[in-house]
C-alpha positions, 0 to 999 in steps of 0.5 A: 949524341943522338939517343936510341929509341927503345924497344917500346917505340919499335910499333910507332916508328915503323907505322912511321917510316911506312906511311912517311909517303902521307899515302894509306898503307893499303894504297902502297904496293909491296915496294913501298912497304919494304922500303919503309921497312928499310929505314926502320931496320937502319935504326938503331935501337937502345939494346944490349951489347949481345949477339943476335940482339937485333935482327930483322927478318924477312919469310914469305910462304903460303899459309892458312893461319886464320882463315883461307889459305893467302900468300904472306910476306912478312918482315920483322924485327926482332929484339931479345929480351934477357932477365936479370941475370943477362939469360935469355928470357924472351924475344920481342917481334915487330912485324908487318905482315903483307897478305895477297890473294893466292895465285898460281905465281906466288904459290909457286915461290914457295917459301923462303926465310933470311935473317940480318943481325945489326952484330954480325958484321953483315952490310944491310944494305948488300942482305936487302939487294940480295933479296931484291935480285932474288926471282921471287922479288920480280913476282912480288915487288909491284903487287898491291897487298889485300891486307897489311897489318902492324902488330907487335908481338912476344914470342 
């Protein structure tokens, strides 16, 4: 039986599945980095045996967080940490964040959120084409980002 990676390798094996190409992130278009984000998310992680455990997102939007105003798409994975009464205690995100200089196109995309859960019974692969044949997808899906950062953070 193979074993799961833990939620601590999450950071690693993302960085991993994103530049399993050997190219630089910043020399990846806005594809390939879905792409690595895809088989990151088709990892199964040692997690708990409860809902909503393991989820991965994917939100664009224009926002002005710390610094100018920028066009970000950002794909996450979320894991639920519980205390040790099995509660809710806090969440663990992963995320890859992928700014672009504004333009009137990606302004005018606005903003978007869809989530995935490992548990709900849903197929990955029919949420990812879902997003892929949204209009948004034709916009964005051969740009080149400015920026591209991996960070880990909890929430």
């Amino acid at each position: 039986m193979t074993r799961k990676p833990s939620m601590d390798e999450a950071v690693g094996l993302l960085e991993g599945e994103l530049g399993s190409g050997q190219r630089a992130l910043d020399d990846l278009v806005t594809e390939d980095l879905w792409l690595g984000f895809l088989r990151f998310g088709r990892r199964l992680f040692d997690v708990p045996n409860t809902p909503d455990v393991d989820g991965l997102l994917f939100q664009y939007g224009t926002h002005a967080f710390d610094g100018p105003p920028a066009f970000t798409l950002d794909l996450t994975r979320q894991f639920e940490i519980s205390d040790s009464d099995g509660d809710h205690d806090q969440y663990v995100q992963v995320h890859c964040e992928l700014k672009y200089e504004l333009a009137p196109a990606l302004e005018a995309l606005g903003s978007f959120d869809s989530w995935f859960f490992h548990d709900a019974g849903d197929d990955l692969e029919v949420w990812a084409q879902g997003l892929t044949e949204r209009a948004a997808w034709a916009t964005i899906h051969r740009l080149k980002p400015t920026e591209v950062t991996v960070y880990q953070e909890q929430v």
